[in-house]
Backbone bond lengths (Angstrom), bond angles and torsions (degrees), N, CA, C in turn:
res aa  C-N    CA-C-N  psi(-1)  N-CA   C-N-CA  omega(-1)  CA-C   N-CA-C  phi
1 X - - - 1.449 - - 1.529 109.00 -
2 X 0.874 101.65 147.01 1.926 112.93 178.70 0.806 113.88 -58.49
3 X 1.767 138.96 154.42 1.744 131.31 179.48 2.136 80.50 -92.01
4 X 0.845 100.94 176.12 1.594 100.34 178.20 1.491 103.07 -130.51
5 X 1.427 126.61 13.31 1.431 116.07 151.71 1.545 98.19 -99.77
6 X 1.309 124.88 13.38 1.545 111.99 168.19 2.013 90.80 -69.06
7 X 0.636 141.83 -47.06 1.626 125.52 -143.27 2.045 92.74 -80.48
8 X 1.440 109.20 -12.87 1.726 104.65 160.97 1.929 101.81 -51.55
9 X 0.906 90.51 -44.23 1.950 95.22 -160.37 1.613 110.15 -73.82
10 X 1.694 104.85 -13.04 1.188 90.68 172.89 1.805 123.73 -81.34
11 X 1.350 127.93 143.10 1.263 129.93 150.76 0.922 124.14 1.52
12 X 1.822 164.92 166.89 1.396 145.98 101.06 1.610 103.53 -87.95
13 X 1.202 116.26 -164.55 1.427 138.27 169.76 1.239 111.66 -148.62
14 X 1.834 101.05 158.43 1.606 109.43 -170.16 1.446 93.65 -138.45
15 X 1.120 113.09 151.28 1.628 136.41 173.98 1.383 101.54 -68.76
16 X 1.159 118.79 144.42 1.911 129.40 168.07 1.511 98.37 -44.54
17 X 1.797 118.91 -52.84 1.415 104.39 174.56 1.268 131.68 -18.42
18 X 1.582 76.97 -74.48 2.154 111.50 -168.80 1.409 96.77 -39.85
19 X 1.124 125.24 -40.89 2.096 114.98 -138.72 1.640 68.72 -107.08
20 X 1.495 158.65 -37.93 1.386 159.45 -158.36 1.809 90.47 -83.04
21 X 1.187 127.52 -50.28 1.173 133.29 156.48 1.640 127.48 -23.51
22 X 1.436 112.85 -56.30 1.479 147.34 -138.71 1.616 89.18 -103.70
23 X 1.412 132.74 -70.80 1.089 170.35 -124.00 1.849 95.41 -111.51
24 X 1.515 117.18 -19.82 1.443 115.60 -174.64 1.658 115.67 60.93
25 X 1.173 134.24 1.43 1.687 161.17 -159.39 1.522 116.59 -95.92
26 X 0.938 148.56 158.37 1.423 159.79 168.85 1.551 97.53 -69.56
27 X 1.802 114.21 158.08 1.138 96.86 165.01 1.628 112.24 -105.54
28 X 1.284 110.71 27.35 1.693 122.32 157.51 1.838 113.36 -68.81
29 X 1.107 88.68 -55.50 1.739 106.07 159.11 1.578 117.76 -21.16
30 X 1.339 81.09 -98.55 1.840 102.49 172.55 1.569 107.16 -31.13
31 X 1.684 118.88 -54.59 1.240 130.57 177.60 1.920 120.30 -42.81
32 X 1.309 93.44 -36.06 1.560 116.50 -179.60 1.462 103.77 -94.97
33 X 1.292 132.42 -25.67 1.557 111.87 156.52 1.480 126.04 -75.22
34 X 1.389 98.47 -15.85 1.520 118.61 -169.60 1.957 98.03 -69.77
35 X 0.967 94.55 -51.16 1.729 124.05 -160.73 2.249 88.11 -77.92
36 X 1.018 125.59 -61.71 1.341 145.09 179.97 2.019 105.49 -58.19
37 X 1.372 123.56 -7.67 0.943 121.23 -150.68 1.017 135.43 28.32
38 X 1.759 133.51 72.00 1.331 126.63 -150.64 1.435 76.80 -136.47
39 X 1.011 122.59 -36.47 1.912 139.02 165.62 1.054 145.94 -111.15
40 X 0.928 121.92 87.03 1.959 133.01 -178.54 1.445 128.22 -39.76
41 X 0.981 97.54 92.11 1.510 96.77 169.12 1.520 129.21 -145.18
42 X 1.171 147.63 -166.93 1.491 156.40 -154.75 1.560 114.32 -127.83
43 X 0.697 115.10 130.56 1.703 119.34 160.32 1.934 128.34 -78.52
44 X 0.919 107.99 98.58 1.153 96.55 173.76 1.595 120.66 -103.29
45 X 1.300 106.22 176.74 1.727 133.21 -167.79 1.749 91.67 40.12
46 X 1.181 102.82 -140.71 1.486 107.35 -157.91 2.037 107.41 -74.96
47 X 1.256 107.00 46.55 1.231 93.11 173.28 1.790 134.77 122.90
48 X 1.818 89.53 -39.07 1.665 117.69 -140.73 1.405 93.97 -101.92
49 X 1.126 121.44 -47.05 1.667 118.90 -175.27 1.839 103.38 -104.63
50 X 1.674 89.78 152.62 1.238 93.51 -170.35 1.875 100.94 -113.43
51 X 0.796 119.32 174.64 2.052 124.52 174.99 1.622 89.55 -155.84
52 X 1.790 103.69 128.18 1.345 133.19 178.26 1.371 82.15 -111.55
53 X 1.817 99.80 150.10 1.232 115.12 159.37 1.401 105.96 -97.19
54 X 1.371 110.78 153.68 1.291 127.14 174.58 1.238 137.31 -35.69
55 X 1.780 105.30 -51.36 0.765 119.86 -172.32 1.880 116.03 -101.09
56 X 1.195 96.16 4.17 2.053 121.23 153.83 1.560 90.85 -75.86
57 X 1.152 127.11 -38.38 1.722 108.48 -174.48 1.340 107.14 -82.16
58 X 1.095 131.95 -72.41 1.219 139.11 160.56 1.850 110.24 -4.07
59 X 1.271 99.22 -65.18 1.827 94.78 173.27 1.240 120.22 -50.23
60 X 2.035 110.15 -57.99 1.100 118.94 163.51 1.771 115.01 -13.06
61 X 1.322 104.32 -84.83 0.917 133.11 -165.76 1.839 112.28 -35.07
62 X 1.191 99.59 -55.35 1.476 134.89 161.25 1.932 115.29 -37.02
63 X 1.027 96.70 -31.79 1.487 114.56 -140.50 1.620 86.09 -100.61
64 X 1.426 96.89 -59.23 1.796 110.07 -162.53 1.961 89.76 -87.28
65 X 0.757 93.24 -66.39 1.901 91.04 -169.51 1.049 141.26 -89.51
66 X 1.795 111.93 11.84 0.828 142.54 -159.56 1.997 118.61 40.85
67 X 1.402 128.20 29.26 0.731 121.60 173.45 1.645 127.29 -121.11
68 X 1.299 121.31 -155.81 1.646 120.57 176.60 1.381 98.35 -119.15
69 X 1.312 110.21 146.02 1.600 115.39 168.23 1.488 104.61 -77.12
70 X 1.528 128.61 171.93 1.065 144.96 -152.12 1.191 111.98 -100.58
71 X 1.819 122.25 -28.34 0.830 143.60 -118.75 1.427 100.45 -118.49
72 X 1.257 118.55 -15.28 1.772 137.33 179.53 1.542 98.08 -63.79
């Protein structure tokens, strides 16, 4: 049987919105860090939408503003 604080340890994901949201930024922006590798993330279905992990923002975040996202 599963421990059920395993699903704490799992990952989430955020929409280009969310982190364009987070970040105060366009999500053309986000799109251009995405594309720039400044932010990690995945492509899903045919291509068009992207899903950041959280904790790619969180670094981000870290990285550029020296801070933590909220969102951990």
């Amino acid at each position: 049987m599963a421990d059920t604080n395993e699903q704490s340890n799992v990952d989430s994901f955020m929409k280009v919105r969310e982190v364009a949201e987070l970040f105060d930024v366009t999500s053309a922006t986000v799109r251009e860090w995405l594309k720039a590798g400044d932010l990690k993330g995945v492509k899903i279905g045919k291509g068009h939408y992207w899903r950041i992990k959280r904790s790619s923002v969180s670094d981000l975040a870290t990285r550029r503003y020296g801070m933590e996202s909220q969102n951990d």
